[in-house]
C-alpha positions, 0 to 999 in steps of 0.5 A: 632551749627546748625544755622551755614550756611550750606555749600555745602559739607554738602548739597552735604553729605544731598542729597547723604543720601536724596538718599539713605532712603525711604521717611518714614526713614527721622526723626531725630532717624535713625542712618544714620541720627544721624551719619551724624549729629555727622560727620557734626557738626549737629543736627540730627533733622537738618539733617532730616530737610534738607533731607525733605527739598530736599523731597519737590523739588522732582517732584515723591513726589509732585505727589503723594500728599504728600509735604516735608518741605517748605524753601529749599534755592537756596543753595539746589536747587543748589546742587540738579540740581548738581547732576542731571547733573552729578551723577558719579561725586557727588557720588565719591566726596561724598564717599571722603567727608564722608572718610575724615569727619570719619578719623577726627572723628576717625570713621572706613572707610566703610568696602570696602574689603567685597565683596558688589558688589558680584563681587568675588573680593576681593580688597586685591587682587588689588594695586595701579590704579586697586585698585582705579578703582574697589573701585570707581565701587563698590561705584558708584554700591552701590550708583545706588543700594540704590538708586534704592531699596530706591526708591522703598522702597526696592520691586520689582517693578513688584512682590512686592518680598522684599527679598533684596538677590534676588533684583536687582537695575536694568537699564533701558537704560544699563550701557554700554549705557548711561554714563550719567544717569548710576546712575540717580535713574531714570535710575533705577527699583527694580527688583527681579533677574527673572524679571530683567533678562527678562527686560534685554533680552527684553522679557518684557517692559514697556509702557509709563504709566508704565504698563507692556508689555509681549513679543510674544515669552513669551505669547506664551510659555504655562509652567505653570510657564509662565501661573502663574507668568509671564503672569498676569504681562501683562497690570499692572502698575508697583508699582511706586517709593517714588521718582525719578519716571522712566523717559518716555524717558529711558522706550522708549528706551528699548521699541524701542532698547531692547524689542523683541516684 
């Protein structure tokens, strides 16, 4: 069964999970793994295969010394610079691949009313289009966000805060900036709520070696809460992801079009 060639659907479904999991999860016993094994006609140690082999095209765990597993194909680096290209794209298709796979297998869908997105809406409240297009938000913000927090083995990059209901998958360049990369993991930082609010109003910023930039406005402020917390992070290097490392050329921009100096 697992000898089969693998088709690019199923590589598409193993990089969108690749995605998803920290670097440590990639064995064969975690129940994503397993359940995608069973939707794909796989065994889960295959599965964990493939995702190790994704691991070792990807430059941040190059980098960091650590290797995947040797023997990804030309089918794998297809897929990878797929996605690369075009992130929205690959993950509707992937949330439509894996929708129809659980209806094969009988298998619930993803329990889409809830409200993941902490949005405050409920998508009983939609029909039709409306429907539709919030649906394919809250895939597209589920997909950033695991993403991101997997990436960054879900703490704040800046506080090392690991309370998932106060982190934020973050964006370097804006959503409403950048169509291309806004759901390029490498578009993306961990952040707790408070910092992610002072990155987004550009009271911090990063330097191209990913330390930490305070703003003058929040140097000079002298709360004991700006002297304790915030006013250490100056000069600190960022706690840098498992993979899908910031890119130099997004942190350039907030520097030049977001932070206030």
């Amino acid at each position: 069964m697992s000898l089969k060639r693998w088709t690019t659907g199923q590589l598409k479904l193993a990089f969108h999970l690749y995605c998803h999991l920290p670097f440590g999860q990639l064995h064969s016993r975690h129940p994503e793994i397993v359940e995608l094994a069973g939707l794909i006609g796989r065994t889960p140690s295959a599965v964990a295969m493939k995702l190790v082999n994704f691991a070792s095209l990807d430059p941040a765990i190059i980098a960091s010394g650590r290797r995947g597993l040797d023997g990804a194909s030309k089918l794998d680096r297809e897929v990878w610079t797929q996605f690369h290209a075009d992130w929205e794209g690959l993950a509707l298709e992937c949330a439509g691949l894996l929708a129809v796979l659980r209806a094969e297998h009988n298998m619930p869908a993803d329990d889409q009313e809830r409200d993941e997105a902490g949005d405050g809406l409920a998508l009983a409240d939609f029909t039709g289009a409306t429907r539709q297009v919030v649906v394919e938000q809250r895939i597209k913000q589920q997909f950033f966000r695991r993403a991101v927090l997997g990436s960054y083995r879900g703490r704040c990059c800046m506080s090392g805060l690991a309370e998932p209901r106060l982190l934020l998958a973050s964006h370097i360049v804006p959503w409403r900036a950048d169509k291309a990369n806004r759901l390029n993991p490498a578009n993306g930082l961990c952040l707790s709520a408070l910092h992610d609010r002072a990155f987004d109003q550009g009271l911090i910023t990063l330097e191209d070696d990913f330390t930490i930039r305070l703003s003058a406005q929040l140097r000079q402020r002298d709360e004991p809460f700006v002297r304790e917390v915030l006013r250490p992070l100056a000069g600190r290097q960022i706690e840098l992801p498992e993979r899908f490392l910031p890119s130099v050329e997004f942190v350039a921009w907030h520097r030049q079009q977001v932070f206030v100096g």
